[in-house]
Structure formats: structure tokens, C-alpha cells
N, C-alpha and C positions, 0 to 999 in steps of 0.2 A: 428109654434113657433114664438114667437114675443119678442123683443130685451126689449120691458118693458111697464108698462101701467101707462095711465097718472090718470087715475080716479078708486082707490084701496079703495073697500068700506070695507074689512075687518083689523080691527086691530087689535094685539093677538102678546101676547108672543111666540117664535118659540116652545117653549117645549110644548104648550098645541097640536099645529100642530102635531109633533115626537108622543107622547103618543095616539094620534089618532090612530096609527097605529099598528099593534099587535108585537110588540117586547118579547114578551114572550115567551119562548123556544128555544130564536133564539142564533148566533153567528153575532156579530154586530161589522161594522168597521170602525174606525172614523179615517178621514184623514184631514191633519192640524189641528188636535185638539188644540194649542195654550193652554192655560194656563188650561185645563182640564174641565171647569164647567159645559159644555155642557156633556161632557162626564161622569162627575159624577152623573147628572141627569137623565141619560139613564140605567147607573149602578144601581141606586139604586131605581129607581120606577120600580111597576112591580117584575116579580122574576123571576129565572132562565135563566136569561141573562147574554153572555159573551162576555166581551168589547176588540176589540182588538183597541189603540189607538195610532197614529203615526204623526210624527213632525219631522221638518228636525232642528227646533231650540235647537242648544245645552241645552244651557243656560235655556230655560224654561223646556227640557226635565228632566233635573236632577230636577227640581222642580216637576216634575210631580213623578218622580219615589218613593219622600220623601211619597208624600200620602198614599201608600199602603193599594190601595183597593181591597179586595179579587178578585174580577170578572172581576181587567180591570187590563190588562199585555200592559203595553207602552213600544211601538220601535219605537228607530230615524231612520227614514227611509222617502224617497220622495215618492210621489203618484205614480213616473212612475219607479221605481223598488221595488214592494211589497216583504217583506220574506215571502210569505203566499201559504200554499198549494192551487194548483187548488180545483175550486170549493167546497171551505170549507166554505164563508160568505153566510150569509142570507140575511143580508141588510149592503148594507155600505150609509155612510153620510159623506157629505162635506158642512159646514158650513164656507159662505164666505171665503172658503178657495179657490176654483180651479182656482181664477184669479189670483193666490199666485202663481201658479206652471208657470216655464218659458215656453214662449209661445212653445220653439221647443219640449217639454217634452208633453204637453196638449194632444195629442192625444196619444202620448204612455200610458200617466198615466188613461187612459177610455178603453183601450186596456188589462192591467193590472187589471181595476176593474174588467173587464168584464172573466178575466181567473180566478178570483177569488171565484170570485158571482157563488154558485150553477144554476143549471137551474131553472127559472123563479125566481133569487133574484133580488133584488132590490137595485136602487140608488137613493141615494137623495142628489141632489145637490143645495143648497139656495145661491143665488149672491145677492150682495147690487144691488141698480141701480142707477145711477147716474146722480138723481135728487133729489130736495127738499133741503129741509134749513140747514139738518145736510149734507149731501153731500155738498152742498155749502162750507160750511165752512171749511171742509176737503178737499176739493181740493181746496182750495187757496195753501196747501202746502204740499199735497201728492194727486197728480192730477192720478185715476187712469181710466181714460174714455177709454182709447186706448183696457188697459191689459182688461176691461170688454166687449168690443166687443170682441176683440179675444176670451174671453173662453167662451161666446155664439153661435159666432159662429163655434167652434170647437166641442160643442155639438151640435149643432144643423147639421152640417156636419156628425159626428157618428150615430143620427137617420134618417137623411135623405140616408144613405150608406147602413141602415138597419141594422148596428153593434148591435145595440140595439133599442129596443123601444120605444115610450114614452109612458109611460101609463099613464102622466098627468101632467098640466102644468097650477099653480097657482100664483096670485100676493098677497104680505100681506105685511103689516106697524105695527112696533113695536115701542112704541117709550120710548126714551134715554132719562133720566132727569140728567143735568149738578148739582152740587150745587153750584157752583159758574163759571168765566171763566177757574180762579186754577185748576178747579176739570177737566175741558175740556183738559187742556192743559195737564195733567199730565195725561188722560186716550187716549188723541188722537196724542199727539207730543211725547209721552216717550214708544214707543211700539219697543220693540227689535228689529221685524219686520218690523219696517218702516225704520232704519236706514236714517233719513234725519236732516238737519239740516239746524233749523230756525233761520234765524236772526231778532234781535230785532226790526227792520224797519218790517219786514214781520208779527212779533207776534202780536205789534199793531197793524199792519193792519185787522188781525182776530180778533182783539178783538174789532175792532169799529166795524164790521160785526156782532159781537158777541151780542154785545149792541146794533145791530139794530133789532134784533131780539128779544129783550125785556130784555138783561144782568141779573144779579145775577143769580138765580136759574130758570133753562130755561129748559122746556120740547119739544121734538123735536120729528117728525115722521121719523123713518127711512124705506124705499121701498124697498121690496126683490122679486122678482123670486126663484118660486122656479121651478125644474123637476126634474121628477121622472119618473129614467129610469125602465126598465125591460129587464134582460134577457131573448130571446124567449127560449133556449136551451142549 
């Protein structure tokens, strides 16, 4: 396992990745689902699929609840104490979510997937990496290089323990189009989640960054890891 790669020849949307995969007749569990999108796309491509999706964000969870979508039942709950009967999921997913969880929690909440997940289910876990021009720019003022080693190597400690397996471990680049720097600031500095606060010496600072990279409407590659665990039993 390797902490990230510098030369990623494929780029793709993550959903074409997800629907690769046979989610059909399964029971699927998405953890730090955030504002749901991801999750409603799992829901509703494909059929007879049942979403269970959880967040520790108040405030977007009751957003999430107003949707009522037949096949996804949302709980506010942390990755590292699940309500979820033993081995009831089939796959769970964590979308740049597991650097989100604190780092003393990180192995209990892979501990939890793992009493979850039926014998030989699945995990899939996608981390940003913390390179390239839209990373750049986001860490001038939410720097999060530290919390993504740790939950790399927290997974990669879990497979290496033999908790679980890895049955495969991919790099891919999506990329993010701004329509203005407005549209950046308001999708990347106004995130419940991030709770940080910029000052205006700092904002322009990102925003002359922002314009070196070519300003108004600006398309950006962003870098993911992904791995995909397996339980052996």
C-alpha cells in the first residue's frame, strides 16, 4: 500500500468507479455521507438496493431526512459506534470521509465496519491526496496533510494486522470546475464541516493563487486513493 501516486492516468467521475461494482441485491452503507448526493446515486441506479446512510452532522442530517427516499433510512451516528446488526452490510463506502473521523476513533470505526460487513463484504474507502492545484488551494486554509496520513496509515495498519484484507488498491483524478472564485469560496470556505474561519488578508491571499491558476471559471484535477477492503470471514 502506498500513501499516493504522482503520475494517475485515469480520470472519471467516482460514480462510474461505485456502479462498476454489483450493488444490486445488496444492503449498502455509507458513512459520512454529507450532504446525501453520493448516496442518492447509489439509491437510485440499479434496483433492489438498500441504503443505509449516516453522519454525525446535525444540521445537514435533518436535511438529509426532508428527502425521503424509499431505500435510504439516514442515522446520525459516527463510524466508530454503528446501530447496525452484526454482519447485516454487504458493502459499505466512505467517500473522503475516514480522515473526517478523529484520529483516536480511526481504528475502532474499521473495527465496527468490520462486525458489520457479512463474511467476504466489502469496503471502500476513496481519500483526496494531498497534492495538485485544487489541494493547493484548500490547504492555504484548511491544511488537512497530517489527519490524511493518519488514516492511511490506520488502514493500512488494519491490513497489515490481517483485520482485513485488501483486495485492491487504485489511484483516479476527478475534476472540479469553479464558475467563478465566488463559486470556490462558497463550495470550499462555507462547509458546516470545515468550521474554520478566514480572514480577509488570508481570502485574498487564495484568491491571487486562485488567479494564478488561470481565475474566473477554472477546472481543476482533484487525486483520490482509493481501497478496497475485504472481509475474509
Amino acid at each position: 500500500m502506498k500513501l499516493q501516486e504522482e503520475n494517475i492516468p485515469l480520470t472519471i467521475d467516482e460514480i462510474f468507479i461505485v456502479e462498476s461494482l454489483n450493488l444490486n441485491f445488496k444492503t449498502i452503507l455509507e458513512l459520512g455521507c454529507g450532504t446525501a448526493a453520493m448516496t442518492q446515486k447509489i439509491a437510485t441506479n440499479g434496483h433492489t438496493r438498500e441504503v443505509i446512510a449516516c453522519d454525525v452532522d446535525e444540521i445537514q442530517h435533518k436535511k438529509n431526512l426532508e428527502l425521503d427516499i424509499k431505500n435510504i433510512k439516514f442515522l446520525l451516528c459516527g463510524a466508530q459506534k454503528l446501530p447496525i446488526k452484526d454482519e447485516s452490510i454487504d458493502f459499505v463506502f466512505m467517500f473522503k470521509s475516514f480522515h473526517h473521523v478523529p484520529k483516536e476513533y480511526m481504528n475502532d470505526a474499521l473495527s465496527e465496519i468490520k462486525r458489520v460487513l457479512k463474511p467476504r463484504g466489502m469496503l471502500y474507502i476513496s481519500e483526496p491526496l494531498h497534492m495538485g492545484k485544487q489541494n493547493e488551494l484548500v490547504a492555504m486554509f484548511h491544511n488537512e496533510e497530517e489527519v490524511r496520513k493518519d488514516a492511511f496509515e490506520c488502514i493500512k495498519d488494519f491490513v497489515e494486522n490481517e483485520e482485513m484484507k485488501l483486495f485492491k488498491e487504485f489511484f483516479f483524478q476527478t475534476p472540479i470546475t469553479y464558475k467563478s472564485f465566488d463559486d470556490f469560496v462558497k463550495r470550499q470556505m462555507h462547509n458546516t464541516y470545515n468550521e474554520i474561519s478566514v480572514s480577509d488578508e488570508l481570502k485574498q491571499k487564495v484568491n491571487d493563487k486562485y488567479n494564478e491558476f488561470g481565475g474566473k471559471e477554472l477546472t481543476l484535477l482533484k487525486p483520490f486513493r482509493v481501497d478496497i477492503l475485504q472481509k475474509n470471514r
